[in-house]
C-alpha positions in Angstrom: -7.7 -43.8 41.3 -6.4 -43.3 38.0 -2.6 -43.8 38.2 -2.0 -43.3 34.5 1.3 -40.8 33.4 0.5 -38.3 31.3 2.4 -37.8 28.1 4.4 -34.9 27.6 3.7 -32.0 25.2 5.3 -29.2 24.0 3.4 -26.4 22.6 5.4 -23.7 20.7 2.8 -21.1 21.2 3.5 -17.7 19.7 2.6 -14.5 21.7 1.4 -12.3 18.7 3.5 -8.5 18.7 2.3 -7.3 21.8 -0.9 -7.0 23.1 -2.1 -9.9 25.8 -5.9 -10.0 24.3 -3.9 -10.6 20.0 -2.6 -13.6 20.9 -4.9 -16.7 19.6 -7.7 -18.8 21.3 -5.8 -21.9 21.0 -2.9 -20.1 22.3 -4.3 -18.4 25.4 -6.1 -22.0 26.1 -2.7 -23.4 26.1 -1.1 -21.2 28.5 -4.0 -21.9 31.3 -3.3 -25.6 31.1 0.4 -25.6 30.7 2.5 -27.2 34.2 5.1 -25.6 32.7 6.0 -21.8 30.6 9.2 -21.1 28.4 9.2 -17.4 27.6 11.0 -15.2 25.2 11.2 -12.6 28.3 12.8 -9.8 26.7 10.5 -9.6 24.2 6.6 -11.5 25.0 4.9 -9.2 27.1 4.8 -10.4 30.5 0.7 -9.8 30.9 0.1 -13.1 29.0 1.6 -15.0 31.6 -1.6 -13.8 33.9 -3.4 -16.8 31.8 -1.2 -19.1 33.1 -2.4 -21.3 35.8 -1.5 -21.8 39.3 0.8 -23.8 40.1 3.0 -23.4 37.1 6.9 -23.4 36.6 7.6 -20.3 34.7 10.6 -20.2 33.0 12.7 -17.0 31.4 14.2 -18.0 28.5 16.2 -14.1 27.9 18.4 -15.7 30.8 19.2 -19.5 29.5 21.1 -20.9 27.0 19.7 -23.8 24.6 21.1 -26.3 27.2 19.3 -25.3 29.6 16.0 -24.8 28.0 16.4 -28.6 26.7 16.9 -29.5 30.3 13.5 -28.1 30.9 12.0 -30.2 27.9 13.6 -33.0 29.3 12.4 -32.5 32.7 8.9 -32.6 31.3 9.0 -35.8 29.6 11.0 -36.7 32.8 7.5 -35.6 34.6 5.0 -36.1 31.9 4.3 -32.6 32.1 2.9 -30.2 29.0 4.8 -27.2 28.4 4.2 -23.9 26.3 7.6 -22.4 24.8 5.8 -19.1 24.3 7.6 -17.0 21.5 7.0 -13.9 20.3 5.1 -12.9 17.1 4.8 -15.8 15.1 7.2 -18.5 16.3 8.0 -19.3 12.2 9.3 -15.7 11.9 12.8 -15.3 13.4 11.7 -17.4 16.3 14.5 -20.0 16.0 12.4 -22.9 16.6 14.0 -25.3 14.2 17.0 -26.0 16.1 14.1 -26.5 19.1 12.4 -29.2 17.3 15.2 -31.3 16.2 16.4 -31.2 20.4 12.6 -33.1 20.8 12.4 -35.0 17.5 16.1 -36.2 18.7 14.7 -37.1 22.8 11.3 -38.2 21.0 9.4 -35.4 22.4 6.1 -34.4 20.4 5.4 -31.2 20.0 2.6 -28.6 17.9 3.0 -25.2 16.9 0.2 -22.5 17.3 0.9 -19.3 15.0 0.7 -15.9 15.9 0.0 -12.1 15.2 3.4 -11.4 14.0 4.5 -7.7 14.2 4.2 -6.7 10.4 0.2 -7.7 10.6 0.1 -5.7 14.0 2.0 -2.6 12.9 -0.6 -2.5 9.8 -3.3 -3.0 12.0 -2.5 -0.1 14.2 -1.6 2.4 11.1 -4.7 1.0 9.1 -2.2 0.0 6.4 -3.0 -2.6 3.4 0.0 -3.7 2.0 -1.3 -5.4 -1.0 -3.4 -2.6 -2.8 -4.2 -2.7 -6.3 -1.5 -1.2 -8.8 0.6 -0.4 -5.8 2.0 -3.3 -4.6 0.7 -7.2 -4.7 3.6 -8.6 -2.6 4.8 -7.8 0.9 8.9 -8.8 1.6 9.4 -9.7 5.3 12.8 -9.9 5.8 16.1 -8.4 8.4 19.7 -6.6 7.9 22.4 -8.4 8.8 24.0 -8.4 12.4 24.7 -11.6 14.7 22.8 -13.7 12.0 23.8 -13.2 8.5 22.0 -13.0 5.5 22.5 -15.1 2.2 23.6 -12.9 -0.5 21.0 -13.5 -2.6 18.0 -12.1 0.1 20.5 -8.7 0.4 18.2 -5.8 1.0 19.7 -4.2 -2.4 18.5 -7.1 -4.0 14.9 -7.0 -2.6 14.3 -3.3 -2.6 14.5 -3.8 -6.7 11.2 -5.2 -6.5 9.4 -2.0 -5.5 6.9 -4.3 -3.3 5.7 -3.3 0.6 8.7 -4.6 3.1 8.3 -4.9 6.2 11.9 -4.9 8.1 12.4 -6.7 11.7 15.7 -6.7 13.5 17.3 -3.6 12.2 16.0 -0.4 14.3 19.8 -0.2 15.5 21.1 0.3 11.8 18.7 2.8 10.4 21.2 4.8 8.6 22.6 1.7 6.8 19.4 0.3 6.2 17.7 3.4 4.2 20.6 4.0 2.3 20.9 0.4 1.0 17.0 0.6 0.3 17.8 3.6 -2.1 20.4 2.6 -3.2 18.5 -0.7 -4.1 15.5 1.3 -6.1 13.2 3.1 -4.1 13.4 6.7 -3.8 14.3 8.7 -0.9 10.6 10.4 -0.9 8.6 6.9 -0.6 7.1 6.1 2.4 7.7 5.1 4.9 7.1 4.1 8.8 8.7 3.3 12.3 7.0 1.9 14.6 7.8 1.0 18.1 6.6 -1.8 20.0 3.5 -2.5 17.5 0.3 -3.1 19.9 1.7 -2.9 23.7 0.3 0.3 25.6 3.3 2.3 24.7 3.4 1.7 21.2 4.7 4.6 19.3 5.0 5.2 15.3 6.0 7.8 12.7 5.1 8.1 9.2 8.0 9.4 7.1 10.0 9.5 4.1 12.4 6.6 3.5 14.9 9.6 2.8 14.1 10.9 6.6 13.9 7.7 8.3 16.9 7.5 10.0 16.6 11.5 11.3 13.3 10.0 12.3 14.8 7.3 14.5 17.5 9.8 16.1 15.1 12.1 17.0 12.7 9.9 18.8 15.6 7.4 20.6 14.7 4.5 18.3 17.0 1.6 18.1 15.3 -1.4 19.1 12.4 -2.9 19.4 11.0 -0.9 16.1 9.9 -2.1 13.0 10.6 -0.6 9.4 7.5 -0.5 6.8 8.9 0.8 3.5 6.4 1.7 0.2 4.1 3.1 -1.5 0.9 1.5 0.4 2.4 2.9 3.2 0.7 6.6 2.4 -1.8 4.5 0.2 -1.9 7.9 -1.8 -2.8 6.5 -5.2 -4.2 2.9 -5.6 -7.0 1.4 -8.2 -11.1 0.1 -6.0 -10.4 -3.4 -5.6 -12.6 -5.6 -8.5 -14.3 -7.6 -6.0 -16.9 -5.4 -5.0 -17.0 -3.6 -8.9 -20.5 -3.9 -10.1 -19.4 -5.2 -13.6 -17.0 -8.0 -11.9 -18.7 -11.8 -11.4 -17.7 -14.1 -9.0 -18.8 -17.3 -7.8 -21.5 -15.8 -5.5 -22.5 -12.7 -7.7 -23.3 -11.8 -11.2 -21.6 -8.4 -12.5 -24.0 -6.3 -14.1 -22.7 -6.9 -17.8 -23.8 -9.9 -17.7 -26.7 -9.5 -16.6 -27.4 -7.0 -19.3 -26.3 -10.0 -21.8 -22.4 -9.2 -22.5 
């Protein structure tokens, strides 16, 4: 009989936006061989834990503080015991993981990351949105308002909205009025597009397409102050936007010869 302890794990595993079948391969493997869950409760959606397998200690982390969810990490070193912190989106984006990590690196706890479908990427999916479309917009700006955690002046959203580029907004449902007229007043126009969306992927998901001007009105109208997030720019109505080059007859590439070359320009 093999008497051998097992070493502990932690897995920071993120959930994807919403949907139990976005989140990864690796990620869903990692849930049904985890003795122990960690998750974001108010916000991972509560289906993925149906991958989890029995027994397992499930954990809500909505209700504990950092102390307490470092007594869990302890108890599974304690217990040699791998556990899945299961985040939301992608654990890298507003998922507060660094101050997670230096608790293990500190106890000597090792620990992976696995990404996720992070809301922006699901929100796009669902609207059939590109963000990056040719002589629109070749950058997308993920970024918050500031509330509990603040922002450094230099990332303001006056300050980014000068750019022009796609945004995608997390965080910030709650201060809609704030938020559109600091995104004016930062360079776009109140007629470009723009798009709320509720709960990007889960079964209620619910969006609007509007105009940055009307986004706020928007939000009133339909009860929207949480759980929402903001897409501002022109690739949002992807009115006008130049064929991407890659499939252009005349355009080579490492696979395929364009055509005026192979008429000897």
């Amino acid at each position: 009989m093999n008497t051998e302890k097992k070493v502990a794990m932690v897995h920071f595993v993120g959930a994807g936006c919403g949907a139990p079948d976005l989140i990864t391969v690796r990620g869903m493997y990692l849930l049904g061989r985890a003795d122990i869950i960690i998750y974001a409760g108010s916000l991972v959606n509560p289906e993925l834990l149906n991958y989890a397998k029995e027994p397992c200690r499930i954990y809500n982390s909505a209700k504990m503080t950092l102390e307490a969810v470092t007594d869990v990490f302890l108890e599974a070193r304690e217990e040699g015991l791998d556990l899945v912190r299961l985040h939301t989106g992608d654990p890298s984006l507003y998922g507060a993981i660094r101050e997670q990590m230096d608790i293990l690196d500190e106890a000597g706890i090792a620990y992976d990351v696995t990404p996720g479908v992070t809301a922006a990427f699901g929100a796009a999916a669902s609207l059939g949105i590109e963000y990056t479309l040719p002589e629109v917009s070749q950058t997308l700006i993920l970024t918050r308002m500031e509330g509990k955690t603040s922002v450094p002046d230099r990332e303001k959203i006056e300050s980014l909205a000068a750019h022009g580029a796609s945004m995608a907004v997390y965080l910030s449902a709650g201060m809609l009025d704030e938020l559109a007229d600091r995104l004016m007043a930062g360079g776009y126009k109140p007629d470009t597009p723009a798009a709320l969306v509720y709960k990007a992927s889960w079964e209620d998901e619910k969006s609007w397409i509007c105009s940055l001007g009307k986004l706020a009105e928007t939000g009133r109208r339909n009860g929207i102050s949480k759980t929402a997030l903001v897409l501002v720019g022109d690739a949002v109505a992807h009115r006008t936007y130049a064929w991407s080059k890659l499939y252009d007859p005349d355009f080579s590439t490492e696979y395929r010869r364009g055509s005026h070359m192979e008429n000897g320009f």
